[in-house]
ROKEFI-29066 format. One record per atom (N, C-alpha, C): atom name; x, y, z. Coordinates in steps of 0.2 Angstrom, whole numbers, always signed. Layout:
BEGIN
  name     xx     yy     zz
    CA      X      Y      Z
...
***
This chain:
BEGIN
  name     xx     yy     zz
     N   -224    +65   -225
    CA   -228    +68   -229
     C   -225    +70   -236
     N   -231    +72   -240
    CA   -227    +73   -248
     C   -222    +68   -252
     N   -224    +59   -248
    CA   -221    +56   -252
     C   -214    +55   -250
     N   -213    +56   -245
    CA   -205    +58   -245
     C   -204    +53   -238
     N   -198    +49   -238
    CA   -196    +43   -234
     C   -190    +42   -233
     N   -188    +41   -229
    CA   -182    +39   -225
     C   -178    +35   -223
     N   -174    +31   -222
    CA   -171    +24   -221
     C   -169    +24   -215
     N   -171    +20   -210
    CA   -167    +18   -203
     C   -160    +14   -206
     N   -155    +14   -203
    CA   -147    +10   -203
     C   -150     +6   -196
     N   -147     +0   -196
    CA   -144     -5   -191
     C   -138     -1   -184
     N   -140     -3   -178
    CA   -132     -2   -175
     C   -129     -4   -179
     N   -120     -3   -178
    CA   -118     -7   -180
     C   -115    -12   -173
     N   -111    -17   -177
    CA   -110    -20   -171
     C   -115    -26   -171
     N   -119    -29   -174
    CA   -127    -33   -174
     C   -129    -32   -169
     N   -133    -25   -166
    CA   -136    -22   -165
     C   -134    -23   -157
     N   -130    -22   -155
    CA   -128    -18   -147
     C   -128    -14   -147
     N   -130    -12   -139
    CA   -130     -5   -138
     C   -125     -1   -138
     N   -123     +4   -144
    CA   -117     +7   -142
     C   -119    +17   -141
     N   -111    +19   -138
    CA   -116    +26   -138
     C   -107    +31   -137
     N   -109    +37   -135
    CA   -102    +39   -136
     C    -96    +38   -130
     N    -99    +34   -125
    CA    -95    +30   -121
     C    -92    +23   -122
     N    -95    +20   -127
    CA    -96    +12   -130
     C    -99     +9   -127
     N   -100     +5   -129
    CA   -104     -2   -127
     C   -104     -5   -119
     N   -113     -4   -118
    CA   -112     -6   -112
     C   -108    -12   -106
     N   -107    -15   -109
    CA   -103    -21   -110
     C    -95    -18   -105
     N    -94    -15   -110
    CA    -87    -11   -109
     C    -88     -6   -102
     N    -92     -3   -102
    CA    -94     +4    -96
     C    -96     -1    -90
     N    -98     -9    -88
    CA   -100    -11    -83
     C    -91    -14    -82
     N    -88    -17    -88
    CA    -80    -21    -85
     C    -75    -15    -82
     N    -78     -8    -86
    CA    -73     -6    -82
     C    -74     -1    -76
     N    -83     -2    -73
    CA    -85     +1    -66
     C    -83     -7    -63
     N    -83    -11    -65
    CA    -79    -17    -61
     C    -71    -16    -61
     N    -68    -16    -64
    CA    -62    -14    -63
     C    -60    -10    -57
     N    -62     -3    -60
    CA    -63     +0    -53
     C    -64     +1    -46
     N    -69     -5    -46
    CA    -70     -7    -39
     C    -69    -11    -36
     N    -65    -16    -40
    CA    -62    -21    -39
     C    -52    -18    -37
     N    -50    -17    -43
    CA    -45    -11    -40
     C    -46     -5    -35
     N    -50     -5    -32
    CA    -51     +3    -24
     C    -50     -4    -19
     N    -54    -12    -21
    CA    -52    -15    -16
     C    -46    -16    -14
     N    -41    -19    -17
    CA    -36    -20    -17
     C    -31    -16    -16
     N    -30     -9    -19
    CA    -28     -4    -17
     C    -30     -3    -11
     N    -34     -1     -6
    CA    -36     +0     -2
     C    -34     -6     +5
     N    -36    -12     +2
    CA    -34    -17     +6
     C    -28    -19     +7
     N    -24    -17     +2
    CA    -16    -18     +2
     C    -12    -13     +8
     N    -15     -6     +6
    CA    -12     -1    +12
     C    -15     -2    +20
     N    -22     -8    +20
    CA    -24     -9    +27
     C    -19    -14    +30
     N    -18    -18    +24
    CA    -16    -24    +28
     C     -9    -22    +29
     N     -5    -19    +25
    CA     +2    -15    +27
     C     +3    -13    +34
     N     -3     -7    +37
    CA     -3     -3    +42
     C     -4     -9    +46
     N     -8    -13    +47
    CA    -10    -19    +52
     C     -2    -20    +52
     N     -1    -23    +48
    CA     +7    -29    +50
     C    +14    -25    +52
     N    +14    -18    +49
    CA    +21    -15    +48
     C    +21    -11    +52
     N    +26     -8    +54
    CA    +27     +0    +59
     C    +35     +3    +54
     N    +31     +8    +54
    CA    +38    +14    +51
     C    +44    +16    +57
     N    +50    +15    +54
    CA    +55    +19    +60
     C    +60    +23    +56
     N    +60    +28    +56
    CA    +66    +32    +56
     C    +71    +32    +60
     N    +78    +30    +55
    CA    +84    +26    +61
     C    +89    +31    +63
     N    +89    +35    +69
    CA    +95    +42    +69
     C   +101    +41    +70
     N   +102    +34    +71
    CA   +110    +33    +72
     C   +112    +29    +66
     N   +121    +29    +65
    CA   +124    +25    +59
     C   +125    +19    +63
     N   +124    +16    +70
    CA   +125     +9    +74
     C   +124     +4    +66
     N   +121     +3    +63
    CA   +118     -2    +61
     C   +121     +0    +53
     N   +124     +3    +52
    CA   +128     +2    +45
     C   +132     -2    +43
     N   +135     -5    +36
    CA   +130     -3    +31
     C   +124     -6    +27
     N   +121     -8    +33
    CA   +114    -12    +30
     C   +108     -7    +29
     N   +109     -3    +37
    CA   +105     +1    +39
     C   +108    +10    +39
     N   +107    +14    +37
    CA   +111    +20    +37
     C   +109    +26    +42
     N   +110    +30    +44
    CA   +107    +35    +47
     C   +100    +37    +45
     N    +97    +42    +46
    CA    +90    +43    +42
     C    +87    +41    +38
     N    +88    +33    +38
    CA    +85    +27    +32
     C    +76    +26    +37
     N    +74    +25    +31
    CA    +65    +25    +34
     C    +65    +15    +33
     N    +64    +12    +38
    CA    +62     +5    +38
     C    +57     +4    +39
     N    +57     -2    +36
    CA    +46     -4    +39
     C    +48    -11    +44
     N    +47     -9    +50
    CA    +46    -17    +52
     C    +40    -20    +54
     N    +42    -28    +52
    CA    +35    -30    +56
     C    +33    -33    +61
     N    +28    -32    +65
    CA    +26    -32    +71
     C    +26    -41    +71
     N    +30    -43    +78
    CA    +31    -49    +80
     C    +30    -48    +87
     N    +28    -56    +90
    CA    +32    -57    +97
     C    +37    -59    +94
     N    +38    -57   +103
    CA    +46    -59   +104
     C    +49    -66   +104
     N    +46    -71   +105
    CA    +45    -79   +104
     C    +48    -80    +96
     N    +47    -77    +93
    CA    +46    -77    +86
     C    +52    -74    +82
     N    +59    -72    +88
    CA    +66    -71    +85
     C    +67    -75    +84
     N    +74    -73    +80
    CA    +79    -78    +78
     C    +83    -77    +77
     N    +91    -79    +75
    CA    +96    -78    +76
     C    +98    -75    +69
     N   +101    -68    +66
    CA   +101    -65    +63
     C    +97    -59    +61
     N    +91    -60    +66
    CA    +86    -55    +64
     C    +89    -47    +66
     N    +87    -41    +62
    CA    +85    -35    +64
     C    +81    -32    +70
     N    +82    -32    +74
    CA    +75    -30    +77
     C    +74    -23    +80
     N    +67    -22    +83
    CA    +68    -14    +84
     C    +64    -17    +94
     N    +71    -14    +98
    CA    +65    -17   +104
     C    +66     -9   +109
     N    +64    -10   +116
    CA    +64     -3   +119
     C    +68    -11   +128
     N    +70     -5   +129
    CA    +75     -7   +134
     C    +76     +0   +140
     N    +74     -1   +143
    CA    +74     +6   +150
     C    +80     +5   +151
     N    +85     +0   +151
    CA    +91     +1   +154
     C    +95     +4   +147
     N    +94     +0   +143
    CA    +97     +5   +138
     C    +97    +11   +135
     N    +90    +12   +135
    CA    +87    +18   +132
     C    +79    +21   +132
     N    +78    +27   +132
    CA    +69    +27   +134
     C    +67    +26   +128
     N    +70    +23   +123
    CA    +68    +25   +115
     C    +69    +18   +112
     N    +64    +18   +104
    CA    +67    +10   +103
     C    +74    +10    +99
     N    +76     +5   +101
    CA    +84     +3    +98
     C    +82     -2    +90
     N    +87     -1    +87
    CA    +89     -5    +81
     C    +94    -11    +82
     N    +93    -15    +81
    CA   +101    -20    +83
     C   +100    -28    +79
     N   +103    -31    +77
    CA   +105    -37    +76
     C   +106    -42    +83
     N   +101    -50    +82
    CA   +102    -52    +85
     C   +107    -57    +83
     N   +112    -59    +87
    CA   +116    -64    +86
     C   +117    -68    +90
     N   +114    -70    +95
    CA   +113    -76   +101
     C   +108    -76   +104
     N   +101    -83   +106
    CA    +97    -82   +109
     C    +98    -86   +113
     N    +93    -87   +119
    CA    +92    -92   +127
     C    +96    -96   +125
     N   +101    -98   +129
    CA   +106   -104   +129
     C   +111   -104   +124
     N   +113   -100   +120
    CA   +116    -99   +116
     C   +124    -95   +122
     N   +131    -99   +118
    CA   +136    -95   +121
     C   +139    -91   +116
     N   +141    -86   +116
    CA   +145    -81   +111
     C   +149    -76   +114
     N   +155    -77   +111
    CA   +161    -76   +111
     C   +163    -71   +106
     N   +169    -65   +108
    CA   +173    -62   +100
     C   +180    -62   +103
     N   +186    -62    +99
    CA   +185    -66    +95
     C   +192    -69    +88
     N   +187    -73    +85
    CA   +194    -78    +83
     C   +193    -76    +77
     N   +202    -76    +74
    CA   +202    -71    +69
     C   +198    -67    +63
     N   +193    -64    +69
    CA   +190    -58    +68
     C   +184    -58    +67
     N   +182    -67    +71
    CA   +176    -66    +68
     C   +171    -69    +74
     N   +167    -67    +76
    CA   +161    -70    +79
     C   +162    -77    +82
     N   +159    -78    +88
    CA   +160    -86    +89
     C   +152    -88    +92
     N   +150    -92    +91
    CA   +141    -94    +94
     C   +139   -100    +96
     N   +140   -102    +99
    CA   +141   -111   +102
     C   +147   -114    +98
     N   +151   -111   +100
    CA   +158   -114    +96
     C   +158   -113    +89
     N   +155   -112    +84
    CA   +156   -109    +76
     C   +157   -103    +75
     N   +161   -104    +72
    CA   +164    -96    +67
     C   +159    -94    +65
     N   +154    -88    +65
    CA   +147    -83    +62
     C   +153    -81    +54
     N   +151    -81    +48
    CA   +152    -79    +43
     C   +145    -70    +45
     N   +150    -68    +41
    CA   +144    -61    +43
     C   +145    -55    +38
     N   +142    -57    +31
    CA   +144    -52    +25
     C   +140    -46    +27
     N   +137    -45    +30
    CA   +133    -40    +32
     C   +137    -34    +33
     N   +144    -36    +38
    CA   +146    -29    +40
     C   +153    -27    +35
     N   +154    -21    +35
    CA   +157    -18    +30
     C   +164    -22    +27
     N   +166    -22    +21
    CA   +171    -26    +20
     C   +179    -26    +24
     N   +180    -30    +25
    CA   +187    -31    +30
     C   +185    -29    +35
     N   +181    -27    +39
    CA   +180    -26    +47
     C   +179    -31    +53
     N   +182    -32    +57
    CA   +184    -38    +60
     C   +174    -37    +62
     N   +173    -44    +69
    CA   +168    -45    +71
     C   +168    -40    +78
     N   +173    -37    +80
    CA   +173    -32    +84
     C   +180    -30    +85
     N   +181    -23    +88
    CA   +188    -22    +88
     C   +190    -22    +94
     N   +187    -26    +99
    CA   +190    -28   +104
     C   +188    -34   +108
     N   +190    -39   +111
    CA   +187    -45   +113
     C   +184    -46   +119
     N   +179    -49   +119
    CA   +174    -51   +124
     C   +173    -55   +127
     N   +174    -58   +132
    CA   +173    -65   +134
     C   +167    -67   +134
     N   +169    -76   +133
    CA   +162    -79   +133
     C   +156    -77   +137
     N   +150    -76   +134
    CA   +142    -76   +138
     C   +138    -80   +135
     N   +137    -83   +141
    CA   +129    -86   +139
     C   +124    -83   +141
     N   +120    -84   +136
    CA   +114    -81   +137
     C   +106    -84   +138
     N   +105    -80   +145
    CA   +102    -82   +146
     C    +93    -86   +143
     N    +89    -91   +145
    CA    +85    -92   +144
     C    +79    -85   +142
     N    +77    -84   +136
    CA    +71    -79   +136
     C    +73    -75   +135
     N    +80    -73   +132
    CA    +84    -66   +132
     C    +88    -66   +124
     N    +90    -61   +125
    CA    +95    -61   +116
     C   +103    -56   +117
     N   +104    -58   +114
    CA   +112    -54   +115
     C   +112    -51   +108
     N   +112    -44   +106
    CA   +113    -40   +101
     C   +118    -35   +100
     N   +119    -36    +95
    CA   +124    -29    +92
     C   +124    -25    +86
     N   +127    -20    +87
    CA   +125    -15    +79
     C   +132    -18    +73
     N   +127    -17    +68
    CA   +132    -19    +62
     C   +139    -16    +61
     N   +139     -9    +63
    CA   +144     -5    +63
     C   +147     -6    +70
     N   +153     -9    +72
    CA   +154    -15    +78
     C   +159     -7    +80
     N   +162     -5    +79
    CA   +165     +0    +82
     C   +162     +8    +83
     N   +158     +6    +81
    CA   +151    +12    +84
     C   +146    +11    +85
     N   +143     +7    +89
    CA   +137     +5    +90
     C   +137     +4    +99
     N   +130     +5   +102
    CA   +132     +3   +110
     C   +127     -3   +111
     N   +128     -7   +111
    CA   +124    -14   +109
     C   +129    -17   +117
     N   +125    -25   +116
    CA   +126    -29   +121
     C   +133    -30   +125
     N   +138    -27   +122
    CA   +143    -27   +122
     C   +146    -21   +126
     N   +145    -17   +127
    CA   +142    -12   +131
     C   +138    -11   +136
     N   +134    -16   +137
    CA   +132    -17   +144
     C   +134    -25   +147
     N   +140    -27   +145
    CA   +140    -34   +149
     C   +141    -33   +157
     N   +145    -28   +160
    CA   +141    -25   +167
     C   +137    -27   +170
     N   +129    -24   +165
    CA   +124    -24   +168
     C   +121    -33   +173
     N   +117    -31   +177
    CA   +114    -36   +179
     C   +111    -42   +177
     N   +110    -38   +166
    CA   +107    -44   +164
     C   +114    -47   +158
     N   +119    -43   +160
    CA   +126    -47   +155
     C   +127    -44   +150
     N   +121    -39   +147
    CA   +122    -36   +141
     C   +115    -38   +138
     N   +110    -42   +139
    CA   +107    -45   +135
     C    +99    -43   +137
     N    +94    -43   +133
    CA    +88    -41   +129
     C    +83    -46   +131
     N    +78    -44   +136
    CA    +71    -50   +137
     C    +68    -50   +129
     N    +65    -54   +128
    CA    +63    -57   +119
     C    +57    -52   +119
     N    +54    -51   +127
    CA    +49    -46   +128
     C    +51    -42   +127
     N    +56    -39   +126
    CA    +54    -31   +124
     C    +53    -29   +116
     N    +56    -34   +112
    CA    +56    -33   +105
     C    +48    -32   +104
     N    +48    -26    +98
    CA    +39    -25    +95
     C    +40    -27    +88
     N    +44    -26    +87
    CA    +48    -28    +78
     C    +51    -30    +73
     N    +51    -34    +71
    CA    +58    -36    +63
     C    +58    -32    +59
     N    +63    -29    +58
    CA    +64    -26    +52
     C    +64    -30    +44
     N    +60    -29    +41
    CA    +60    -32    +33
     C    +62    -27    +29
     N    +63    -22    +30
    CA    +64    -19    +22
     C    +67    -11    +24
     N    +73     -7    +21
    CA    +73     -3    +20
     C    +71     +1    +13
     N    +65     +5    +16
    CA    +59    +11    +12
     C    +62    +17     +7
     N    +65    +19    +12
    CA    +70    +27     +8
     C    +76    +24    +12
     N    +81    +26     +8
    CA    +80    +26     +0
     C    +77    +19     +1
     N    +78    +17     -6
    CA    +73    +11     -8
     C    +77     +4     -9
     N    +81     +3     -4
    CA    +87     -3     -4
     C    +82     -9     -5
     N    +78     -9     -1
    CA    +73    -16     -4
     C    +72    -19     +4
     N    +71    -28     +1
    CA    +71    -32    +10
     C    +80    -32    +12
     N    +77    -34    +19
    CA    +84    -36    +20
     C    +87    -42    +19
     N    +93    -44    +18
    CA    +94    -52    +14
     C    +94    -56    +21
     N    +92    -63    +21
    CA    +93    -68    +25
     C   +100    -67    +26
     N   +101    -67    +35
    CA   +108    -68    +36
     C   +111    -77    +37
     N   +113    -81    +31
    CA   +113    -85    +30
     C   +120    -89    +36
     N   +124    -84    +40
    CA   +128    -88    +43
     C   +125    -88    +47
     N   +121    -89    +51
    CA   +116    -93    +57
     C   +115    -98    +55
     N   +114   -101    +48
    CA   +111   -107    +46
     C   +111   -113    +50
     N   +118   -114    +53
    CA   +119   -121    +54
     C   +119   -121    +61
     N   +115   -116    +67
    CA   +113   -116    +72
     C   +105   -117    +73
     N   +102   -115    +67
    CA    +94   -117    +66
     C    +91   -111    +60
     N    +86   -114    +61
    CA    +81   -111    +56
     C    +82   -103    +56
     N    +81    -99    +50
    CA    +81    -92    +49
     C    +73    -92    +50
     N    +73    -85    +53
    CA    +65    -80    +50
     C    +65    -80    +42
     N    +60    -83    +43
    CA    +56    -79    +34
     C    +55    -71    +32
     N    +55    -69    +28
    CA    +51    -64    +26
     C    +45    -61    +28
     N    +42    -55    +28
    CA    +36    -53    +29
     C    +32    -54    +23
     N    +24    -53    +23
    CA    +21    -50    +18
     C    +23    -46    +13
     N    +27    -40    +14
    CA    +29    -35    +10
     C    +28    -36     +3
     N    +30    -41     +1
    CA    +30    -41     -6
     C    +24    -42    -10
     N    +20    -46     -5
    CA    +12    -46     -5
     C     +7    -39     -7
     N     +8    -37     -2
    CA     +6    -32     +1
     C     +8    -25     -5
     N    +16    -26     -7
    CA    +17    -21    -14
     C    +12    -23    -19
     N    +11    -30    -21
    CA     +9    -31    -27
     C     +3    -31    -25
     N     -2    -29    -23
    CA     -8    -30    -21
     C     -8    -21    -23
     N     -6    -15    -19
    CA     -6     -9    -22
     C     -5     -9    -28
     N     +0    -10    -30
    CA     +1     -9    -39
     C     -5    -13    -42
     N     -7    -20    -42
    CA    -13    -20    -45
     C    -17    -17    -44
     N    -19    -11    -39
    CA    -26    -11    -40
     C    -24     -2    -42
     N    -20     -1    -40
    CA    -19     +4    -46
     C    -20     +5    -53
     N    -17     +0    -55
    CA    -16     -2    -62
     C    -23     -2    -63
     N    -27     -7    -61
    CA    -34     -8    -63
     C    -39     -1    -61
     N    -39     +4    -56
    CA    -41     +7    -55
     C    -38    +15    -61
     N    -34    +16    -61
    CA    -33    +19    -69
     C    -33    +15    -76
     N    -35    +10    -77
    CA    -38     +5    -82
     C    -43     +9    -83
     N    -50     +6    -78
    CA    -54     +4    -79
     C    -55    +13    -79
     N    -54    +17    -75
    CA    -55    +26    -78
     C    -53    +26    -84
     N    -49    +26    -85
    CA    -47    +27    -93
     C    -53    +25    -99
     N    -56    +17    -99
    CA    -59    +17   -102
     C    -64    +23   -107
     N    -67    +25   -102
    CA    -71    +32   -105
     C    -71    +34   -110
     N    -65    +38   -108
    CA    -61    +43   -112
     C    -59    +41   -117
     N    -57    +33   -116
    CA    -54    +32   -123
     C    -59    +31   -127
     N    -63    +28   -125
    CA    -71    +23   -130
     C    -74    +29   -132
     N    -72    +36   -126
    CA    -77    +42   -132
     C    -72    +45   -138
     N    -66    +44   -137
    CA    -60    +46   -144
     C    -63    +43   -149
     N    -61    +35   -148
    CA    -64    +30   -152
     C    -70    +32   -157
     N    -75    +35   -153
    CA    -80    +34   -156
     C    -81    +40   -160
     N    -78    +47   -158
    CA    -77    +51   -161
     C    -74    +52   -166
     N    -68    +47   -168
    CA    -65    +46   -174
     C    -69    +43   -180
     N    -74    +38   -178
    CA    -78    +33   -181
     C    -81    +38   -184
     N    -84    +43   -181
    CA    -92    +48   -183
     C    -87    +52   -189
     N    -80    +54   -188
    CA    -76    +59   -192
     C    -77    +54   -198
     N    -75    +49   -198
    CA    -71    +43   -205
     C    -78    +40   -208
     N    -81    +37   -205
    CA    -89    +35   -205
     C    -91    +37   -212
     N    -96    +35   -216
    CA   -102    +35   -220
     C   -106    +39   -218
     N   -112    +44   -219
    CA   -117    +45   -217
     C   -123    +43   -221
     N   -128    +39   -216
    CA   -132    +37   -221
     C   -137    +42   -227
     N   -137    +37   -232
    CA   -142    +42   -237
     C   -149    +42   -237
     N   -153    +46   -240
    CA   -158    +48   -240
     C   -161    +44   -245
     N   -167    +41   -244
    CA   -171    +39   -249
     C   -173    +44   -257
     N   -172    +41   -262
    CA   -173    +49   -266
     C   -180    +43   -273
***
């Protein structure tokens, strides 16, 4: 009225919708972000709990790979599916009402011997074994030869002068040695502190193949992404309303038709 008129402005942007969140463009990549990161996040810690079991270790037997109160993750295996250098966590009535921690170093039909100058013997080869503490012999006393039975494992703790491992019960009616049945675990990785996996014990090599790895490292990077994305795509927001906040302070305002 009165002659008096007013000018529309264009978005800018050639005419997308924007607003003090940005563009919707931007608010649907990062409700995708986020949802795609809850999956993965989520999925990573399912598929963790599925494969791994936590064990708090109370004794030093297994140092120094393993330490007294160290939080391990092992993973859920048959027992068919050891193999010579593995960690394992099994349960033994004869040996204990609880599960044990030990390194296998002999399965079915293997014979093992300690020992020549101070080291391991396992179907006639010398075991190389950097695993146990520097200059520590393979035990500090010797053992005559055992074969081991079909289906069974003969094991011992890293820490050979403190540990009650197979060596310890050769006595018994099974020689010292562990049905494959009773193991529920390989240890992959020590958690706390955060020492990482455990290394392949490469002196078994040339009696056969090692165990591989678990998922673990899958399983990490899978959390970490969908973290990452899952505070990504939140942040967006916040940030798209600073932004635009800043625009509206520096900005032009348009004029008025005169």
């Amino acid at each position: 009225m009165g002659g008096e008129s007013t000018t529309r402005t264009a978005p800018r942007g050639g005419g997308a919708s924007t607003g003090p969140l940005g563009s919707r463009t931007g608010q649907r990549l990062s409700g995708l972000a986020v949802a795609l990161g809850m999956v993965l996040f989520l999925g990573g810690f399912a598929w963790g709990a599925v494969v791994y079991l936590p064990y708090t270790v109370p004794t030093s037997s297994m140092t120094p790979t393993i330490d007294a109160g160290d939080r391990v993750l092992a993973q859920r295996i048959d027992g068919a599916d050891v193999r010579r250098g593995d960690v394992v966590v099994f349960k033994d009535a004869t040996w204990a009402n609880a599960p044990m921690i030990k390194r296998v170093v002999a399965v079915g039909g293997d014979t093992v011997s300690c020992c020549q100058n101070g080291k391991l013997k396992v179907n006639g080869k010398v075991i190389d074994e950097p695993y146990l503490a520097t200059g520590t012999p393979a035990e500090f006393g010797n053992f005559p030869t055992v074969t081991v039975p079909e289906g069974r494992l003969f094991l011992l703790g890293d820490e050979r002068d403190n540990s009650v491992d197979s060596t310890a019960h050769l006595t018994d009616a099974a020689g010292g040695t562990v049905s494959r049945g009773a193991v529920d675990a390989r240890v992959d990785a020590v958690v706390w502190p955060m020492n990482g996996m455990l290394e392949r014990p490469t002196g078994f090599e040339t009696l056969g193949g090692l165990s591989s790895p678990g998922p673990l490292r899958t399983v990490v990077a899978l959390v970490i992404a969908g973290a990452v994305l899952i505070l990504g795509g939140g942040a967006y927001g916040p940030v798209a309303k600073r932004a635009a906040a800043s625009r509206a302070r520096t900005g032009t305002e348009p004029a008025g038709a005169r």
